[in-house]
N, C-alpha and C positions, 0 to 999 in steps of 0.2 A: 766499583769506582776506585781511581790510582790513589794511594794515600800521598801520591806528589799532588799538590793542589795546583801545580804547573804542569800538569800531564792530563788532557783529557778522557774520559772513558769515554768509547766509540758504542752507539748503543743502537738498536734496530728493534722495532716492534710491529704488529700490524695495526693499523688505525686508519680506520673508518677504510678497512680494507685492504687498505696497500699499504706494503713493507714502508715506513720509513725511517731514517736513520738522523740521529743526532748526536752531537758532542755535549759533552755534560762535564760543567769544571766546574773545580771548588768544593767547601764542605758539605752533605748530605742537608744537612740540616737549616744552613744559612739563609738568608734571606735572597731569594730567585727573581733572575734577568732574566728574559727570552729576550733574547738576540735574531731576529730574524733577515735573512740574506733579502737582496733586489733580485728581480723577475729571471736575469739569466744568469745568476749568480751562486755560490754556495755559500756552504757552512763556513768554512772555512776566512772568508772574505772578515769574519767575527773573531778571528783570533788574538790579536791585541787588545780587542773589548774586552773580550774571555780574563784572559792572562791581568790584566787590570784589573777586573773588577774580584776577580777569585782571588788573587794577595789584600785588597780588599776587605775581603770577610763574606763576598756574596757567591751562593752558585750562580751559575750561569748554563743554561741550555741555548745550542746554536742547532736547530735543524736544516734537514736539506729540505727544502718543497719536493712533493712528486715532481719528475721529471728533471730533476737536478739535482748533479751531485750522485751521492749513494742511494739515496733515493728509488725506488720501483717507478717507473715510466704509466703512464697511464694507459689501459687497454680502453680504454672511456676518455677521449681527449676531449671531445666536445662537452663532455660534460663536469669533466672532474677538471679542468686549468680553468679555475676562476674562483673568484673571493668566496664566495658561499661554501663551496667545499672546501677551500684552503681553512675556512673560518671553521668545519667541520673536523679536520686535520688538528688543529691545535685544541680545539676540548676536547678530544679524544687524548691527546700528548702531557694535559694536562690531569688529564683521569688516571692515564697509567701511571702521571710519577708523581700523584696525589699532592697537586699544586692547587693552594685555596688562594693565593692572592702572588701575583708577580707583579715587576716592573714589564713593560714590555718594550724594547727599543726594534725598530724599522727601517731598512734601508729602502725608500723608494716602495716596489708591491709590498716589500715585511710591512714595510709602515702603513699599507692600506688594510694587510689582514689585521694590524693590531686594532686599524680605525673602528673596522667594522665587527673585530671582538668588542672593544670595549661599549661597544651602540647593545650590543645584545640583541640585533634587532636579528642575525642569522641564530646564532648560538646563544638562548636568552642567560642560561650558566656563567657564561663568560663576563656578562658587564658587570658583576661583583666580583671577579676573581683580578682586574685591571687595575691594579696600586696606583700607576701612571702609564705612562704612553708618550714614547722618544721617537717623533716624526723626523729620519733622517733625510732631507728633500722629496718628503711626499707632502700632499695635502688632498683635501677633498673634492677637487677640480685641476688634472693638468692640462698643459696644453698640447692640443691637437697636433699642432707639427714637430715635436718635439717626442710625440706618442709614432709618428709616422717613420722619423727619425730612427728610433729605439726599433719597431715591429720591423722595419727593413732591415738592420742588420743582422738581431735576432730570428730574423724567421729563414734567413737561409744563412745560414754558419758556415764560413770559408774553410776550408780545408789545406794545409799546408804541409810539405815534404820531411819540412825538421820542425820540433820542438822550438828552437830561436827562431824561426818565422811566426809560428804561432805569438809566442814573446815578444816579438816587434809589433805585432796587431794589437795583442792588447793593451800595449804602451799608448798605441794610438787612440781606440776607438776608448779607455779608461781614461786618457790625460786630464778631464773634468774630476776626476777622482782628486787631483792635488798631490802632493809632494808622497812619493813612496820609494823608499830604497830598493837597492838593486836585487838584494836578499829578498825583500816583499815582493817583489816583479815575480821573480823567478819563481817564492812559492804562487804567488794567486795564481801563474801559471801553468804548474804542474797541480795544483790544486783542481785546475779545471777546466784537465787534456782528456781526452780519452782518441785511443784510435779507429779507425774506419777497417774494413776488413781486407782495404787494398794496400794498409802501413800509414794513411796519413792521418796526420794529429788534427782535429776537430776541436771546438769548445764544450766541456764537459755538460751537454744538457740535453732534452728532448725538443727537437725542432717545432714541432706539434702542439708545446705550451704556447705558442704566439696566434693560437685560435681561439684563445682567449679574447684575443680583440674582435674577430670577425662572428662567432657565435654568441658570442654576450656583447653587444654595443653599449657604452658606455658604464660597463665592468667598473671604471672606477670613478666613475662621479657619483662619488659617496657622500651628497653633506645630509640627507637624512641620516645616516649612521654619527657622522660630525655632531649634528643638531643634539643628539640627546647625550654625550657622553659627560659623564659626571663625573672623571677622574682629573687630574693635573696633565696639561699636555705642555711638551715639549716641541719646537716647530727648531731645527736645522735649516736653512735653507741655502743652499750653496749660490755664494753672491752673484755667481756666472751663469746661473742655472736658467734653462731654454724648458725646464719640465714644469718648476713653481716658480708662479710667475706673481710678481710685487703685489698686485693687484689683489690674488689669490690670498696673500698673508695678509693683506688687510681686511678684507671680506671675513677672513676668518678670526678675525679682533673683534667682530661686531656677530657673531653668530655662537650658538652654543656654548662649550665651553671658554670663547674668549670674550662674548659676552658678562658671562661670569666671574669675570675675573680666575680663571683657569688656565688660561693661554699663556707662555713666551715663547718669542718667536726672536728669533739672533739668528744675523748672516754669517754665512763663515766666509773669511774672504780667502782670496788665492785657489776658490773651487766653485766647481760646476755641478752636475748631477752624477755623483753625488759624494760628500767627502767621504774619505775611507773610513773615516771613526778610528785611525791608526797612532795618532799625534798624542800626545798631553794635554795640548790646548781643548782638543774637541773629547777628549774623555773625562776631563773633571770637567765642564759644562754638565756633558751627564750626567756626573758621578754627583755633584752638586742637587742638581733636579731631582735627582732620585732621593738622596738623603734627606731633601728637603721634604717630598711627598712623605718620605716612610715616615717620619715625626707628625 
């Protein structure tokens, strides 16, 4: 690990089989965030969480899911792109880097593996090792057309001639992301290029994660995992957002942990699915949530 606490160590191990790779910022010893990326997304997408929360005083682990990022690709798509094994993926991540309790913050799928860690109902380990739980516009029911939405553009990834075309697409098809400078564009872009073997630049991921929808039907209608979680939950919901839907956040006021009085749930506005967690505003809400759990 960098003794810069603004410099990540790049880190690869095998778990639960396949190589995967993650970012690890901050002190060895601190008090640990999993940061986990959205469904076609990376590590990297966590880098101003990162950078925040490790001056801070917290580590922070950001992995790439299989199939994205640096990541090993699955030889087993149908079997390995879906929660249960993602959920298998992180108590393993947890084993190697002898984690007894984290925060766990989720953009979107992050936020459904953290659901379904913290439920223990895949990985029963896991729902004692969940301090809290930062749903960044996921919840335990999205909606269908908005699922339809996402699985079309991710299941066939457009391919383009130059690097700034790629960068115009994902200006476009992220604009619900909210306000990101031009320096942020450019890396989430080059963060997550990779080229085709004909020279053109693609989206840095495996096409074949988005059979997660078609092999496992309803993958992410999780409120049995919701139902039993016993940790402080965090709910993000991007005011514009076409994925969590008003209805969804209230349903889930009356269920489980927000039955409990465990739940807040705050819109962020000027964003859609899902904000980037890049701002000041949307990272002391976290930073907040989390300090308040750790006490």
């Amino acid at each position: 690990m960098s003794n810069d606490l603004s410099v990540p160590a790049s880190c690869y191990a095998q778990l639960a089989g396949r190589e995967v790779h993650w970012l690890d910022w901050g002190a060895p010893d601190a008090p640990v965030v999993i940061a986990w990326h959205g469904l076609a997304r990376t590590c990297r997408d966590m880098d101003e969480l990162a950078q925040h929360f490790a001056a801070r005083g917290f580590r922070v682990i950001c992995p790439d899911t299989i199939g994205r990022g640096l990541s090993q690709w699955s030889p087993l798509p149908d079997e390995e792109y879906q929660l249960s094994f993602y959920a298998r993926i992180a108590g393993a991540l947890c084993d190697e880097l002898r984690l007894a309790r984290v925060h766990w913050v989720g953009t979107s799928m992050g936020g459904a593996i953290g659901t379904v860690c913290a439920s223990g109902l895949f990985e029963p380990r896991m729902k004692a090792r969940i301090a809290s739980l930062t749903l960044n516009d996921n919840a335990p029911q999205l909606a269908q057309a908005a699922i339809e939405r996402i699985r079309a553009y991710a299941g066939e990834p457009p391919a383009f001639g130059t690097v700034a075309e790629l960068e115009a697409f994902f200006r476009t098809v992220y604009k619900p992301y909210g306000w990101l400078s031009d320096a942020q564009w450019r890396r989430l872009t080059e963060s997550s290029t990779r080229r085709l073997p004909d020279g053109r630049v693609t989206p840095h991921y495996d096409p074949a994660m988005v059979r997660q929808f078609s092999a496992h039907d309803n993958d992410y209608l999780i409120w049995p995992h919701y139902d039993v979680i016993e940790a402080p939950v965090l709910c993000l919901r991007g005011a514009e957002s076409d994925l969590v839907l008003p209805e969804v956040t209230q349903e889930m006021q009356q269920r489980g942990p927000g039955a409990a009085g465990l739940l807040k749930v705050i819109e962020i506005q000027g964003c859609g699915h899902a904000p980037a967690l890049n701002v000041p505003e949307q990272l002391e809400l976290i930073e907040g949530f989390i300090r308040a759990a750790g006490r």
